[in-house]
C-alpha positions, -999 to 999 in steps of 0.1 A, spaced: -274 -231 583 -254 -199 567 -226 -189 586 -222 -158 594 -192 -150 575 -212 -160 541 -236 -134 552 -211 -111 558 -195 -115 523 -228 -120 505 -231 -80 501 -196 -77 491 -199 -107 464 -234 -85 450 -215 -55 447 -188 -72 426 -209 -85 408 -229 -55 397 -194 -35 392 -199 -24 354 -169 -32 326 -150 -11 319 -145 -18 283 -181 -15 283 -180 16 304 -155 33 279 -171 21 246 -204 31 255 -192 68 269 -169 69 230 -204 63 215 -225 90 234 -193 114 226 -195 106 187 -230 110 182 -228 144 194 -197 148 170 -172 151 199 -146 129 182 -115 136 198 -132 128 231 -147 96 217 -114 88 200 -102 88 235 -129 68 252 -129 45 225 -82 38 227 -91 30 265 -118 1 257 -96 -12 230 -64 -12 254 -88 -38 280 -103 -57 253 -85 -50 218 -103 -77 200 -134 -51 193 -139 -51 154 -166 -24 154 -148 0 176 -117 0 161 -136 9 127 -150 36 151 -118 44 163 -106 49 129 -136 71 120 -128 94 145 -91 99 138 -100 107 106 -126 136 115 -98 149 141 -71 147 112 -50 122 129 -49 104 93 -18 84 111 -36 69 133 -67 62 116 -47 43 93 -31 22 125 -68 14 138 -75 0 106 -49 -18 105 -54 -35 138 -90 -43 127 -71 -58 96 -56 -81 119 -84 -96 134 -102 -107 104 -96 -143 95 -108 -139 58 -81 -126 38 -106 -113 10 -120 -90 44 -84 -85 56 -72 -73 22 -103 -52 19 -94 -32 52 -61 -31 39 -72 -12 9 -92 6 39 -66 21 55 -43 28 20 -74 51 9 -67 72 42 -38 89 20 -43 78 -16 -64 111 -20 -41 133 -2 -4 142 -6 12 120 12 5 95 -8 36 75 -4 20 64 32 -4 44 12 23 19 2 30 -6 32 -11 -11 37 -12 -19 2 17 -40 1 -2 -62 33 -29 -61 7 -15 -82 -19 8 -103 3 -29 -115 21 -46 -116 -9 -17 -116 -42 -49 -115 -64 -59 -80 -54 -62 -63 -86 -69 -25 -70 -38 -28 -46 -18 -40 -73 -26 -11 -98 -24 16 -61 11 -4 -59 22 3 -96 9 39 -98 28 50 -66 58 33 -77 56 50 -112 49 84 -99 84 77 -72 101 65 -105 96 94 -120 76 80 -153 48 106 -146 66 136 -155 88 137 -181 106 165 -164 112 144 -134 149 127 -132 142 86 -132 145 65 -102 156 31 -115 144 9 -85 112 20 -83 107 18 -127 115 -15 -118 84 -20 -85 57 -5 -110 75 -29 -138 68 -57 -114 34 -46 -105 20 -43 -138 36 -79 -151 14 -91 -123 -13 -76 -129 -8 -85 -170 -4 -122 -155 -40 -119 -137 -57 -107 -169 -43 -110 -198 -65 -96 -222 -68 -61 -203 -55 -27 -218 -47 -6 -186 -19 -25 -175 -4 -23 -208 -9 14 -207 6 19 -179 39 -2 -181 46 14 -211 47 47 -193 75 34 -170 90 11 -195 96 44 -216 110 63 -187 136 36 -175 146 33 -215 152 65 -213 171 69 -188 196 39 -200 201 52 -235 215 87 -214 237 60 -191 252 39 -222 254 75 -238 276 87 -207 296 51 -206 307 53 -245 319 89 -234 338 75 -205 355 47 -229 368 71 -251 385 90 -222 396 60 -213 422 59 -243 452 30 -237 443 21 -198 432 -16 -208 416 -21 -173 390 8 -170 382 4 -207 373 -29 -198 350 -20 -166 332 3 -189 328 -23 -216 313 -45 -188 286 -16 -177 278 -7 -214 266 -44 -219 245 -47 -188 232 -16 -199 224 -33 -231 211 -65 -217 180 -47 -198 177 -24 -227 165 -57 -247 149 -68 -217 129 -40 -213 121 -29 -250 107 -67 -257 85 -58 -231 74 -25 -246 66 -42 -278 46 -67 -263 25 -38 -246 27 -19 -279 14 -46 -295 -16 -54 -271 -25 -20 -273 -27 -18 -308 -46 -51 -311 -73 -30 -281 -72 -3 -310 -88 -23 -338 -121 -23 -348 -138 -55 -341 -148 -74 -374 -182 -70 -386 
């Protein structure tokens, strides 16, 4: 026989039951809001599903979506990469990486680009479009693009790094070639004008034995990574030309 206190709590139980989900609630409100083009209302609906239930691969790509249409290019970015997270392929991880990165790489902040780029390649180091993003952004900071532009050592040396991997991961390509030479060119440059200003410094330095030395120290560091550097332009210079030749008939 059914007591009377299960009766009494039977109605309760139904209406708990039948209580709708709010992540459900939300996501489906941020989907009725987007498809009349409301995005900044969607964008809204959409953050309070994903606070409840952030594990929601297809909203946070609509989340991201949004963001973008409001111009909250920040953000988009973020969604993406908390949608990056959730993958378990890195291939798929990598790719939303790249994702995000393209959020900026046609803008001008392009420098934003970087850190989703550089999760790119530490998920998948084989990513050959991250890699050549990575090397073309550190260029451009380096100051290789423009030949007005002073040179920035440390990041010669980034898009250096990037194009010797991406040289490692095909060997018998051109563009990365072509492109370290640009940067290789700029950082020689710029050392020939430091040994040029360190030779002026030891003359000044006349009998004081001590900084004549210091400068003799700098002048052959300087002329260390000059040779470093320009066997690595004639390697490129040499693979170029080699691209150049006609192929036997």
């Amino acid at each position: 026989m059914v007591s009377r206190t299960a009766l009494a709590l039977a109605p309760l139980a139904l209406l708990v039951a039948c209580k709708p989900d709010p992540v459900v609630v939300h996501r489906t409100a941020g989907d009725d809001l987007m498809a009349r083009s409301s995005f900044a209302g969607a964008a809204a609906e959409y953050a309070k599903s994903l606070a409840l239930d952030p594990k929601q691969r297809k909203t946070w790509e609509k989340l991201a979506f949004c963001r973008v249409k409001t111009g909250e290019r920040d953000l988009a970015a973020e969604a993406l990469g908390k949608l990056a997270e959730l993958e378990a392929d890195d291939a798929q991880k990598a790719e939303v990486y790249r994702n995000a990165a393209g959020i900026f790489l046609q803008g001008a902040d392009q420098e934003k680009a970087e850190k989703y780029l550089v999760e790119a390649v530490r998920v998948a180091p084989g990513d050959e479009a991250s890699l050549t993003w990575l090397g073309e952004l550190a260029s451009v900071k380096g100051g290789a693009r423009l030949q007005a532009a002073p040179a920035v050592p440390a990041e010669l040396e980034k898009a250096i790094g990037y194009y010797n991997r991406l040289i490692a991961l095909r060997p018998e390509g051109t563009a990365a070639h072509a492109n370290r030479r640009i940067a290789l060119f700029k950082y020689l440059g710029h050392l020939a004008e430091e040994r040029q200003r360190e030779e002026k410094e030891l003359r000044k330095s006349g009998r004081d034995a001590t900084a004549a030395a210091a400068t003799r120290e700098r002048v052959a560091r300087i002329e260390a990574k000059s040779a470093e550097l320009q066997r690595m332009l004639d390697e490129s210079n040499e693979k170029l030309a080699r691209g150049r030749k006609p192929a036997a008939k």
